[in-house]
Each structure stands twice: as C-alpha cells, then as structure tokens.
N, C-alpha and C positions, 0 to 999 in steps of 0.2 A: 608771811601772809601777803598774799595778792594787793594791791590797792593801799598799803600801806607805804605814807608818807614819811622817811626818816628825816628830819630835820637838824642840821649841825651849825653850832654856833661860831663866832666870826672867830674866836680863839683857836675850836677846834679847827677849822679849816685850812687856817693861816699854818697851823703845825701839821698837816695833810702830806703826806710820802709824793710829792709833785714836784719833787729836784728834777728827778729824769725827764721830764716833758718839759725841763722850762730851758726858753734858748739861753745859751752862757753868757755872763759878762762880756765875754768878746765879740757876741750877736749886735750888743746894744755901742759898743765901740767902732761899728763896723763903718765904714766911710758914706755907708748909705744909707745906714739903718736909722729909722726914726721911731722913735719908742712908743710902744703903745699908750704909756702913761700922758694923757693928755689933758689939758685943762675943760675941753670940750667935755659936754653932756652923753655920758655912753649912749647909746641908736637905741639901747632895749635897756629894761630892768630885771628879765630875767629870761634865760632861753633853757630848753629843754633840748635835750643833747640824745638821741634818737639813735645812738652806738652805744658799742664797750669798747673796753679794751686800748690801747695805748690812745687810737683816735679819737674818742671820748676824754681821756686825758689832755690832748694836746687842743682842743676846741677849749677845754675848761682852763688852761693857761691864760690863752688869750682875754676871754672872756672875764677873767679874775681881774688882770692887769688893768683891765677898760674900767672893772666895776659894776659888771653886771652879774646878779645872782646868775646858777645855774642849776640845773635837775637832770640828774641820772636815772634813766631806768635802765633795771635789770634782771635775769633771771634766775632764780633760786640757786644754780651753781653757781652766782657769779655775786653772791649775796657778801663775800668776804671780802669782793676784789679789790683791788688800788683805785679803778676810777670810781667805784661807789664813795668812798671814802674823800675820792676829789671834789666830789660836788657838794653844793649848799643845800642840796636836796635831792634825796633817792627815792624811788619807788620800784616795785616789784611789778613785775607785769606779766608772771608766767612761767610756767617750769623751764627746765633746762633747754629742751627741743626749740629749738629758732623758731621751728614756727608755729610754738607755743606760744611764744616771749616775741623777739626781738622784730619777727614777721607778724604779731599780731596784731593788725591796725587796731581793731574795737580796744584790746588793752591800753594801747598807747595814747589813741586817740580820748581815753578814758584818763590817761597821765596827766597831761596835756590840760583836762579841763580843771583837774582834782590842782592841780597846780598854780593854776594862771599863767604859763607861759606864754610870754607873747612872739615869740619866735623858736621854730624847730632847728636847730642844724644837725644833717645826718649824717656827717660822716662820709666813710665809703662804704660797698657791701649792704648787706640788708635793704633797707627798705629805700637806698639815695638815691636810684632810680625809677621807681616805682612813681608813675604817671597818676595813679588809684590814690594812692598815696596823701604827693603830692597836693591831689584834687581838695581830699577832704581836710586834710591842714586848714587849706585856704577857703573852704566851707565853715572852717570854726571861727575864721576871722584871726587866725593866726597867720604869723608872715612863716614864707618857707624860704629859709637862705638855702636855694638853689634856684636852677632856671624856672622859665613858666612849664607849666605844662607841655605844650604845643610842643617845645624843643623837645623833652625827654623823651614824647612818643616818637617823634620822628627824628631823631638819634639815637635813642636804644634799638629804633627798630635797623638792622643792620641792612636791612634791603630798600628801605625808605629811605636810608639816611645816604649810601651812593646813589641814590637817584637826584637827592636834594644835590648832592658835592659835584653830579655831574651837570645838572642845572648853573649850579653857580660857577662852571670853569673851571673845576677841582681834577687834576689825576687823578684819578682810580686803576682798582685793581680787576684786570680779567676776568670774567667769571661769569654764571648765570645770574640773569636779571627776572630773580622768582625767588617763591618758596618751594623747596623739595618736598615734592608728594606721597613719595615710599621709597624704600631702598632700590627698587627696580628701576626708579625715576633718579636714583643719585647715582646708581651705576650706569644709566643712560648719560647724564650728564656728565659725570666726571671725566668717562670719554671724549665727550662733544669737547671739553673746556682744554683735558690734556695733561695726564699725568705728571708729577705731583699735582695734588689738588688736596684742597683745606676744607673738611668738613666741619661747620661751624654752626653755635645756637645763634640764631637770627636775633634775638634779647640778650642784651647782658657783655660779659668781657670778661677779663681777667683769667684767660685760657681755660675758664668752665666749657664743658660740653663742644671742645674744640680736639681736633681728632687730623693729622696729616696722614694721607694714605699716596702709596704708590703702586698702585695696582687693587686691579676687584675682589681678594680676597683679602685688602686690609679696611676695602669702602664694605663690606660685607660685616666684618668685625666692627670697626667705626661707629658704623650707622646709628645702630641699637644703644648703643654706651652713650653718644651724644645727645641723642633724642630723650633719654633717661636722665641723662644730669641737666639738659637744658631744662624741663619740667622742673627737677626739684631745685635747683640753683635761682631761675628765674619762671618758674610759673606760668613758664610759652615753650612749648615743645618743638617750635618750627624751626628748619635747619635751613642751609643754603650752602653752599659749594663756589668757591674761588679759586683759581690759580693762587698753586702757591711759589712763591718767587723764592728760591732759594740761596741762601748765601746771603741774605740782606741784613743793613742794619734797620732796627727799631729806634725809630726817634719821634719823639713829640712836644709839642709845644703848649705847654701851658698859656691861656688866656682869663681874663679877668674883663667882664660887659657890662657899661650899665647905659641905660639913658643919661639924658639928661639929667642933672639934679633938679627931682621933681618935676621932670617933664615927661612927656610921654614921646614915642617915636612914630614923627610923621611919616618917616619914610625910611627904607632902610639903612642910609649912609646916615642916619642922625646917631645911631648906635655908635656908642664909645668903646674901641674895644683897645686892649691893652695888650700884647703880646710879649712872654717871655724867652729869653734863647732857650734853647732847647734841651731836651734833658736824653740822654744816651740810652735804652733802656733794653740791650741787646744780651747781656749775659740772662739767661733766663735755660727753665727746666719743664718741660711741657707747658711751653707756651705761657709760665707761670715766671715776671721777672723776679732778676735776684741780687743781681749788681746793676745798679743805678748811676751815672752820672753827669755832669753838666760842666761846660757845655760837651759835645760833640767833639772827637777826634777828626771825623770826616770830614763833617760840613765845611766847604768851604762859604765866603761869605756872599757870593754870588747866590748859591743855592739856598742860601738859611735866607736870606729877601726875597727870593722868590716863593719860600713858601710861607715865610709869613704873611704874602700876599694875598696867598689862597685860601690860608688861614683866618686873615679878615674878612672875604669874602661870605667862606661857608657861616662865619658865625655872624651876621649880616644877616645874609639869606634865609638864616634858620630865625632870626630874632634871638640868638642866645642872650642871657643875663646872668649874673655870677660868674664865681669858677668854671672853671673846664677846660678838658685836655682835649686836642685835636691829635692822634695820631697814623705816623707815616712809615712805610718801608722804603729803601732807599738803599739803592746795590752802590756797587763801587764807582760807576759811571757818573755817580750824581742823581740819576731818575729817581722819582721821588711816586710813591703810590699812596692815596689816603686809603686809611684802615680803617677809622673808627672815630666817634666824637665820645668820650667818658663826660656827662652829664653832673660830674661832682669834685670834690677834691680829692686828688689821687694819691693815693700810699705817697708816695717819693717826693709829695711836694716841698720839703725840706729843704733839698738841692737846690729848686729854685730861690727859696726864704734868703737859702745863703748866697746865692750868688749875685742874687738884686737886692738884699738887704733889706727888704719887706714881709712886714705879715699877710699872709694870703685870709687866714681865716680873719684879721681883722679888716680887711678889703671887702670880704663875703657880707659881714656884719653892716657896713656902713652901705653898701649897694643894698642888699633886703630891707634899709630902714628909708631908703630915698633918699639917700645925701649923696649920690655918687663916687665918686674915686675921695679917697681920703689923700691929704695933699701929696703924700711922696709917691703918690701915681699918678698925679696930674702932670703926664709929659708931653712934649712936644712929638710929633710921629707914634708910630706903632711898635715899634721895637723896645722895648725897656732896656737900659743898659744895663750890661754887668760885669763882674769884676772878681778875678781869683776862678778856682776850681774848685768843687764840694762832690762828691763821691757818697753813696749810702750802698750798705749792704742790709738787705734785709735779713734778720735772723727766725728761721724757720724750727720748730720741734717735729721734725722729721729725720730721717736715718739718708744721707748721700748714699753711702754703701750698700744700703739695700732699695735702692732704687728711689730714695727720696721716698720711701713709704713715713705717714705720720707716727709720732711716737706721743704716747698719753700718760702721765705720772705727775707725782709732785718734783716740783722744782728742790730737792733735799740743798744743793748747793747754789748760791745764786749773790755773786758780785758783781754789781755793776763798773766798769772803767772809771779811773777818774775824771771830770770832766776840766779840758786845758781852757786857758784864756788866753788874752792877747789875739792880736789879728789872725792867726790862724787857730782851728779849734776845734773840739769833739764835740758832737750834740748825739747824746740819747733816748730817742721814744721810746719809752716802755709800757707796758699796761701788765708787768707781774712782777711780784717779791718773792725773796726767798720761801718755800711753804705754798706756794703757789699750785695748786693741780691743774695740769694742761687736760683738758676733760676731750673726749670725740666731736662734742657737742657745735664746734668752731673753728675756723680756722685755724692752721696752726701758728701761725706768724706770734712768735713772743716778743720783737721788739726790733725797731729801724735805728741800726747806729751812723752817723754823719760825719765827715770831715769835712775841713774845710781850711782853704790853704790860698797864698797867690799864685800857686804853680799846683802842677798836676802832680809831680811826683810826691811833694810835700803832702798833698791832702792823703797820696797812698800810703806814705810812710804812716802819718798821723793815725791812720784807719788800723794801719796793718797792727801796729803797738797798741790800740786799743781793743782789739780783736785777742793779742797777746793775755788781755790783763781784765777779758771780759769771761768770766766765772759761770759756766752752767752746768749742773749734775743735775743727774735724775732721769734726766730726757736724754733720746738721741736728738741731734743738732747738727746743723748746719753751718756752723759757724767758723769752722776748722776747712771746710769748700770754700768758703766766703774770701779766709785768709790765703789759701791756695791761687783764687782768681789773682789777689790781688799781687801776688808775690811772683806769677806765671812772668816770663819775659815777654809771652805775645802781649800779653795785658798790658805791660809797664810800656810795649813800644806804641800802643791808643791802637794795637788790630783788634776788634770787639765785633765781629759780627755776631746772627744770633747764632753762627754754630759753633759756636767759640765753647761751649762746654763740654756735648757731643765730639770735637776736633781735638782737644786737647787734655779734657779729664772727664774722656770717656765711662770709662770703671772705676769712677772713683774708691780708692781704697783704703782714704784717707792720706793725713798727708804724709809722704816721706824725706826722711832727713838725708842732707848728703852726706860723705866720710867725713866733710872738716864740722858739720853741724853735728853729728854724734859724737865727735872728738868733744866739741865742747860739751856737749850735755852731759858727758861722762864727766869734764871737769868742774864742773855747777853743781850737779848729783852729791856729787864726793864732797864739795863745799856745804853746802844743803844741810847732807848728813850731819856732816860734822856740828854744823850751826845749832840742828836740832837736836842733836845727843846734849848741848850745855843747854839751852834754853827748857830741857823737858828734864834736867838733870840725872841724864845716863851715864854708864860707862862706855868710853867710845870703843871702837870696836877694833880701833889699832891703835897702838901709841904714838904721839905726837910725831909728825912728818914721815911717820912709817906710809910707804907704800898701799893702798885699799887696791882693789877689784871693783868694776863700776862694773855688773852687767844690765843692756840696755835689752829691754824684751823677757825680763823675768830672770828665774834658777834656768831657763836653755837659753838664752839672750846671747849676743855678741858680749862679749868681754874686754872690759879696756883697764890696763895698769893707769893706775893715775898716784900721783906723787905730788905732796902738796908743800912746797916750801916755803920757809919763813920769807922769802926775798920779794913775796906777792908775783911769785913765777908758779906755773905748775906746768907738769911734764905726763903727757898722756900717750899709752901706745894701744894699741889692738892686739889681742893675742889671738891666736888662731891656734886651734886643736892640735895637740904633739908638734907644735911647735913654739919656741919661746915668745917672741914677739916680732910684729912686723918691723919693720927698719930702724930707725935710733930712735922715735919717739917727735913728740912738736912739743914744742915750748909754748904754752899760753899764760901773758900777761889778767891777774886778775884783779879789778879794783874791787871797794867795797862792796859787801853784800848786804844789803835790806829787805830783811825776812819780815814778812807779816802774818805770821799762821794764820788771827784772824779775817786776814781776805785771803788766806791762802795764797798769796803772792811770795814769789822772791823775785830783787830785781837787782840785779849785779851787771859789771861790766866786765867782758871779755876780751882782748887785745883791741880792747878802745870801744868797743861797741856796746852799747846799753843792750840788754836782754831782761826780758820779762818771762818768766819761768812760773807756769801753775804750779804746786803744792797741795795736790789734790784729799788723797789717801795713804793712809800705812795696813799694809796688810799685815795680818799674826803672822806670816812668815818673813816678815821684815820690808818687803816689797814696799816702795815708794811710786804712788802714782803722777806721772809730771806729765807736763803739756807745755812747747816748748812749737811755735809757730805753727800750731795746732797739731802738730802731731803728738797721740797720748802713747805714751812709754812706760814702762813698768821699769823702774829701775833697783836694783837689789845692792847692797854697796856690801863685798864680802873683806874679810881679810886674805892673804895670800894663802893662809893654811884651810880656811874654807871654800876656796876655791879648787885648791887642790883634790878636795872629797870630793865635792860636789862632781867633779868629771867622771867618777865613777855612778851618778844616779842615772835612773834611766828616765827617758820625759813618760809623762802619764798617756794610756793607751784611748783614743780617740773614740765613743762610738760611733758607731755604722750606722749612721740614717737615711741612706740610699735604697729604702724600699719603703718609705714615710714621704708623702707629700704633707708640708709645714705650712702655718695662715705665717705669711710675710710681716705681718702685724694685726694689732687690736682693730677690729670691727666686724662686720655684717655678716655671712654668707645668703650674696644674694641668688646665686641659681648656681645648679650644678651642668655641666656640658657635657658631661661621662655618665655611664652607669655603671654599676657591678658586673666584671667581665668582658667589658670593653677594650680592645688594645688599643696602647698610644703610642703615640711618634714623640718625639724630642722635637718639644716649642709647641706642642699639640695646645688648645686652653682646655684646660681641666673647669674652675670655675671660675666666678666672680667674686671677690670679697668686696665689700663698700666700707670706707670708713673716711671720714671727715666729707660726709657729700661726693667725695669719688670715687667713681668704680674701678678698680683692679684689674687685672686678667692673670690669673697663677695660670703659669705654663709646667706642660711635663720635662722634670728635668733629663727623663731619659726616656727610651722604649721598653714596653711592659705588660703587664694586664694589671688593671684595677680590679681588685680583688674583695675590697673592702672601702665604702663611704662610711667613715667613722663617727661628722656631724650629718645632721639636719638640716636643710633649706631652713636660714631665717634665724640660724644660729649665732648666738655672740661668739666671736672669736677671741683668743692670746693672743699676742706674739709665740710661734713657735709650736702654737697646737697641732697635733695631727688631725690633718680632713682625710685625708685617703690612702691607702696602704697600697704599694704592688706585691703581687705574688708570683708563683710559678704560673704558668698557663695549664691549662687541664688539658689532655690527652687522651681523646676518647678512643678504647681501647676497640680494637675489630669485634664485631659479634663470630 
C-alpha cells in the first residue's frame, strides 16, 4: 500500500542482512581510517535515503554507525528487497516503473513529510541530479546532502558546464559550443568538428543517450536512439556533439567542498575543497564503466597536480558543496581533456574509502549539517593522501556474450565471497539475496565487489579469488568478463585504455581455459566426484585408484585419463579420438580438498596453488556443472568402460534457426525498420527492442526477404522469441 509506513525495531535491525555493505574489520584497521563510531553528536536524527538497491544499503551503514535513524522508500517490486529491510523505516511510494516510484517527486516529497526526515541523501541515478528536486527538498526545510542547486544546473547541463571549465582555465574537449537542433544540424556539425565524434545527452552521464559515430550513416542511426534515451533517462532531450579522442584513458577525481564551518563564502577561494587521487575508470562497455581502479597506472605525478589544480579551480568557480566527481580523458601524452562534473556520489567511490581510508558518505553527512570536514579531512593542501591499491569490478545481470544485453530472473543461486581481513581485503556492496528477481524495471548492476591491497597485483589477486568464490545463477552475468579483465596480461602490465575491451575481448565468448588449466580441472572434477559420491553416499563409479575419464564440455567434451593416487599425486592425460593418449601424461601434486555443497564451493590446492572451483549443478545424466576462473564447464566423469560406448553415440542434431530473426533479450518492441517483403542486406537494422531504458538495434544476420513480422509494435518480448521470419523471394511469373 502506497504511503504506508513500515516500522522496524532496534533488535530487528541490528539482525538486518547488512554484512555485505559494511566495510570489513580491516577498513577500521586501516592506517588511516578513522571510525565512524564517535563520541560526537550524529549532524541528523534521521535521514531519508532517496535510492535502492546496494546504494541505499551502503548510505544506511554509515548512517547506522553514526546513529542516525533512516527511511527507505520503495517500489512495490522492490517491497521484499534487502535495503527495505536495512532501514529503520520503509515506505512505499509507487509501483514498479521509476517513474512511478523512484522518479516521483509528489510521492517522495510526500515520504519525506509522513516521516520527519531531516535530511535526504540520494544516492546515484534517479532523482541525485535533478536540480527540481533538489529545489523542493530544500522548500520543505529539509537539508539535501548534495550540492546547491546552482552547481547541478550548471554541471549537469554539459554545455554550461564546459563553458564554466573554460571560464575557469580548465582543458576541454573540441567540439560544438551549442545545443544540436535536428539531425541535419548534427550532421552539419559532426563534419565541421571532424570524425569520430561523440553524440551525447546534454543532462545526465553514465553513457545514457551517448552514441560514438564515424561517419553520417552511424550520426543518422545515433541521433534518434540518443535523443530517445536522453528524454527518458534524464527528462531533457537536447544533445550536443564533441570530438571524440580516441584511445584515451578515463580518469577522475573524486572531491569533497564545504564552506567554512558555519560560515558562508565570501568569495570563491573561501571554499574548502578536498581532492582525492584518482580513480582509473577506463575498462568500460558502451561508455558504461566496468573495471574501476585507484590510483592510476598513467598518471604521472606531475600531471595528477596539474590537474588537481584545475580541479580546484572548476569547483571554486562553480561554488560546489559535497561530493563530487570531476572527470577527464587523458591519451598517452599526458593531455588531459575535462569531460564532466558528476554532481553526487559515484558508483566506485569505494576505491577511494580504501585508498584514503575515509568515509565519503559520512563527510557528505557532516558538510549538509554545517560542521564542515570531519577531522580525518581536515588536511594540510589539496591532495588527500593515500596508500595501497583497491580495484572494483562492477557486477552487471547482463549476458557479455550476447552483447552485454540485460538478463531478468530470480537469483536461484546466489553466494556471496567471504570477506578477508587484515591490511589487505575484500569489500562487497550488494543490494540482493539469493531469491532475489532482477525485474526490467532498473538498472541492472547486482552489486560492486572491492579489493584492496599495498600493491597492485595483490589487490588483483585478492579480486580475482573472490570473483572465483562469488556464486550467481539464474541470471546471465558479468562477472566471469570482470575475472577475464582482471587475469588479461595487458591488464596485469596497468595498459587500461578505454579500448582495452573492444582491443582485447572483443567477442567475448566467455572465458577459455589453457591446456595446463583443463589438465587440472580434469584433476579437481575427478577429485570432486569422488568427494561427492561419499558425502551423498553413492557407489563410486570406479573402484578405488582405478583410472576415471573426466570429460570437459559434456558426453562430446575433450576427454582426459586422470588417475588418482594414494601418494596425493594424480596423473592426467588428453585422449584424442582413435588414438590412446597424448604423450606420458603430467603429474599433479594435490593438497586437501574443502567441499562446501552448501555454498557450492570446493577449494583444493593444485601443485601449490589454491583454486577455488564452483560446484554448481548435477544433471540426470550425471553432468557436473563447475566454474573454475569463470569459465562454466560441464564436466561428466565416466569410467573407462563408458567411455569407450559412449564413442559410438552420435552428438544431438542442432536446429536450424537461420530463417528466424530472435528478440536478443527480454524487453520492449519499440519500432519496426522493415515491412512484410522487404529485402535485407547483412547488418541491415530490422528493429528496436528497449529494455532496461536502452535501445537495441537487432541487425539482419543475413540477406533475405522478410516474409513474415511475427510481433506487434509495443510488444513484450523473451529472450529468444521470434520477431520476423525470412522466406523465399516471390517471382513474379511473365503474363
């Protein structure tokens, strides 16, 4: 019911599923970290938390620690979630659609009073830009932990806000100084500016309504898609055109502003601004990051003062207060271009927490009440220091393989990593549990995992093995790319530009094991079995040290001899088709195994080296599903005498879907580009499908006639529904 108040008692809260959001014992060990638990007076008595989802969670940590109530609103799908449950008080503000709920100022602004909130914090997304917003918060006489107004307009606006950066001495990026007036007007300018060129929503960020073209039939395409998502993303449909710099890194710098404590600012050097080193933010997938971290491989230190220079500058000149990100592109040369000022607290700000050992949101909290910087930011200079490497990878319910389309279902399986301590450590945001439904309805980001380490490869390692041991079924996911980046040797040697994913796991197809990595996963598999044949009490399916068959990829899979001896030795070979085995076999040392069925883990060591082995599923034909540095393998473990049958089956026959155009995933049909009888070219767009807020483009996979439009304009789509059939061409016959 709308408008209704849940109210949760100090017991129940305290017992509230909020592990995952809270930094680890090793955060509050950290050499710089100063605990939020302090003898002082919390700034508020209760705040209203103006998100969902993991960053709703991670405001309501903080705020808990300090002592300050909080209040979640949400909307009717999101009536079960973990951050309703985190707070000391829920309300309901509207059905599922955004911007039913989450975009509804009247509802909120209705939360808000039904509650007594005396302060809003919004998060990222939804409404943390919004200038309207903002306004009317501070109409209620509620504080807004964000900037003032002034800044949001004229930083979200992207064409105001390089005017202001070029005012204040800022680099900027080439490009038209205006708003694009129709696509005749973006294809007049895109020329003038100079192929590539960045068609971009003039409001907003986070690669919404942003579209890179190299030539007038991709600014033709572009145009219409971005002007479409800028409206529904940020409720301003105006676009604008940049040079786009190619080959660059994405870097930005988090900053934190306040006045005086309790004073106002006479003039603009009175502004306190706080600068943190930089955060890396260049692995990214339609302009959408994905691999995060801090500091920089590039920057030298010359170039990182020069721009934190500029960076104090612009937020100066704007008047910023609170949080906020300034960011830059920056080629190999050092040149440094500003891109954008982000007017709230950014996904990734984690990396920073850990590498200056600071809470940002409880900094946001004591700036919104007039106390200024809380002591462990009162420094000397602009630079904040810091110490060690933290890395995040964001985890996306989307498919890499089929083009990073979203994927919607319930979470059937869902393990979190364990979280380490000690000076180096794993920090996980999450905002879902196992039983979880990922709905259309929002973004699809399921949760930001962190390391953090004194060195860079350490915090990759830490990342990588927690990625190993981080459990998600149900959904397709990202997360299996995420461990890919991190495992790549460009990655490992700090080469990150943003075409590092494009450059190197172009088609991603998931990830692939080398010969010595399926050697072992053939000798883990075979261990595995065995473990789970006594602990499910079976009969095994060889007798003791007898030789098994491990195939990798199901009943047609590679095939590997594996031989498991009492001397904690095993001997693995490859067999290949008519003929015995490949060369004498490898010998692998194997230490103990620790199986967990229930987190689906096994964690054993192979010639010294710890592995982390999912234990997914068993199928009725025996099939064991494993995931083993994200690669998922069907692994079947035969005896030699059924293996030997089995070379006589034949694999099952495939069908033919090559005259079926397929919806790539669940969502929309927003318009169709063909008609009935229409011939297409290969790469031709057939239509649009919309889902999570973005638009599509299904291209023809071949050349054909469309024969048959199967849906409707406006249609819900599957995964994998037929929209359009090809046929033969008609031949009309001579009279």
């Amino acid at each position: 019911m709308f408008g209704q108040i849940l109210k949760r008692s100090a017991r129940t809260i305290a017992a509230r599923p909020l592990a995952a959001n809270r930094l680890p014992q090793a955060f509050a060990g950290h050499p710089r970290f100063f605990s939020t638990s302090e003898s002082t007076d919390p700034p508020f008595s209760k705040v209203l938390i103006a998100n969902r989802g993991e960053i709703s969670q991670r405001v309501a940590r903080t705020c808990n620690d300090l002592g300050i109530k909080t209040v979640a609103v949400y909307s009717t799908a999101d009536a079960k979630a973990p951050f309703v449950k985190a707070a000391d008080e829920a309300i309901c503000v509207g059905p599922a659609a955004s911007s039913d709920s989450y975009l509804n100022v009247p509802n909120v602004l209705q939360a808000i009073r039904d509650t007594g909130a005396q302060a809003v914090h919004p998060g990222y997304g939804f409404l943390s830009e919004n200038a309207d917003f903002c306004q009317s918060i501070e109409g209620e006489g509620v504080v807004w932990l964000g900037p003032p107004v002034s800044a949001i307009h004229d930083m979200g606006d992207k064409i105001r806000s390089k005017e202001i950066a070029e005012a204040a001495g800022v680099s900027i990026i080439p490009g038209y100084d205006g708003t694009i007036e129709s696509l005749e007007h973006c294809l007049e300018v895109s020329n003038q500016v100079g192929y590539p060129v960045l068609v971009k929503a003039a409001a907003g960020g986070g690669g919404k309504g942003m579209r890179t073209c190299y030539n007038d039939a991709e600014v033709r395409e572009a145009y219409p898609m971005a002007k479409s998502e800028a409206k529904k993303f940020f409720a301003d449909d105006r676009l604008l055109v940049e040079k786009f710099i190619e080959n660059p890194h994405h870097i930005e710098f988090q900053v934190l502003c306040s006045p005086p404590p309790g004073g106002k600012l006479e003039k603009p050097e009175d502004l306190q601004v706080v600068v943190f080193h930089e955060r890396e933010c260049s692995i990214q997938r339609r302009n959408q990051k994905v691999v995060e971290e801090s500091p920089s491989c590039l920057l030298t230190q010359e170039t990182r003062l020069k721009m934190v220079e500029q960076v104090k500058r612009l937020c100066q000149k704007v008047g910023y207060v609170s949080a906020g990100t300034v960011e830059w592109l920056v080629d190999e040369e050092q040149n440094f271009y500003f891109l954008e000022m982000n007017t709230r607290l950014q996904v990734e700000h984690p990396i920073t927490e850990a590498v200056s050992g600071v809470d940002l949101v409880k900094g946001m909290l004591w700036v919104g009440a007039g106390r200024g910087f809380p002591p462990e930011l009162q420094i000397e200079g602009d630079l904040f220091p810091a110490k060690g490497h933290a890395i995040e990878g964001r985890i996306y319910a989307e498919d890499p393989v089929r083009g990073y389309l979203p994927s919607t279902g319930p979470l059937v399986k869902y393990k979190e990593p364990a979280f380490s301590n000690g000076e180096s450590y794993l920090r996980l945001d999450s905002g879902v549990v196992e039983g979880h439904v990922v709905s259309p309805f929002y973004d699809p980001m399921l949760s930001k995992i962190i390391s953090y380490a004194p060195t860079r490869q350490e915090a990759i390692d830490i990342l990588a093995k927690g990625l190993d041991e981080y459990v998600i079924e149900g959904v397709q996911h990202n997360a299996r790319l995420v461990n890919a980046v991190l495992r790549h040797p460009t990655f490992q040697a700090g080469k990150t530009p943003t075409s590092f994913l494009p450059t190197h796991l172009p088609n991603f197809q998931g990830v692939q094991l080398s010969d010595g990595q399926e050697e072992e996963l053939a000798v883990a598999a075979a261990l595995i079995e065995l473990t789970r044949e006594s602990f499910l009490e079976r009969p095994p399916v060889v007798p003791a040290f007898a030789p098994v068959v491990v195939r990798l990829g199901g009943m047609f899979g590679s095939a590997f001899s594996v031989s498991l001896g009492d001397d904690k030795k095993a001997t693995v070979k490859k067999l290949v088709e008519e003929q015995d085995v490949v060369g004498d076999g490898r010998v692998i040392e194997i230490g103990n195994l620790k199986y967990a069925p229930e987190r689906y883990m096994a964690n054993l060591s192979l010639d010294g080296e710890e592995r982390a082995i999912q234990v997914l599923s068993e199928e009725l034909s025996g099939e064991l599903k494993m995931q083993m540095y994200g690669a998922d393998v069907q692994c079947l473990i035969q005896s030699e005498t059924e293996f030997e049958l089995s070379k006589h089956m034949h694999p099952p026959l495939v069908e033919d879907m090559t005259d079926f155009v397929q919806s790539p995933m669940p969502g929309t049909l927003i318009s169709f580009s063909v008609k009935e009888g229409d011939k297409v070219l290969v790469g031709q767009e057939l239509c649009i499908v919309e889902a999570m807020k973005m638009q599509n483009v299904v291209r023809s996979p071949r050349e054909g006639v469309i024969t048959e439009l199967s849906v409707a304009e406006g249609a819900s789509l599957k995964t994998d529904q037929v929209i359009m059939v090809f046929g033969e061409e008609e031949v009309e016959e001579a009279a």
